[in-house]
C-alpha positions, 0 to 999 in steps of 0.5 A, a space after each residue: 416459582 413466584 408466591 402467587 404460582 406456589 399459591 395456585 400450585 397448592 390449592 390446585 394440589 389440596 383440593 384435586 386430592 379430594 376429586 374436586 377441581 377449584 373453579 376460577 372463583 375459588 381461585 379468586 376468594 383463596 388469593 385475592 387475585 384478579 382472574 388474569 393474573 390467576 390465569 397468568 399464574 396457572 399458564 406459567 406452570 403449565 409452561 413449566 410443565 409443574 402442571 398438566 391438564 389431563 383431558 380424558 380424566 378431567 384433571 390436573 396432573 402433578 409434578 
């Protein structure tokens, strides 16, 4: 897992505990990345299955 990806991973991590999904903005001001990059990060980890998007509760899978 690169920096960036543990990055995304742990913000995506922290913030869903509190039911709150991070928008691509957020994402943006937390890293300081472009969205494709972010995107890039974000499909590498579901590729590896560290994360999964559950669509019927709306949020992200761990793990």
């Amino acid at each position: 897992m690169t920096d960036l990806e543990r990055k995304i991973y742990r913000i995506i991590y922290n913030m869903s505990r509190f039911r709150k999904n991070p928008t691509m903005d957020d994402l943006k001001r937390k890293t300081g990345k472009d969205e494709a990059a972010i995107r890039t990060a974000v499909n590498n980890l579901v590729s590896r299955k560290e994360l999964t998007w559950d669509k019927d509760k709306k949020e992200w899978s761990f793990k």
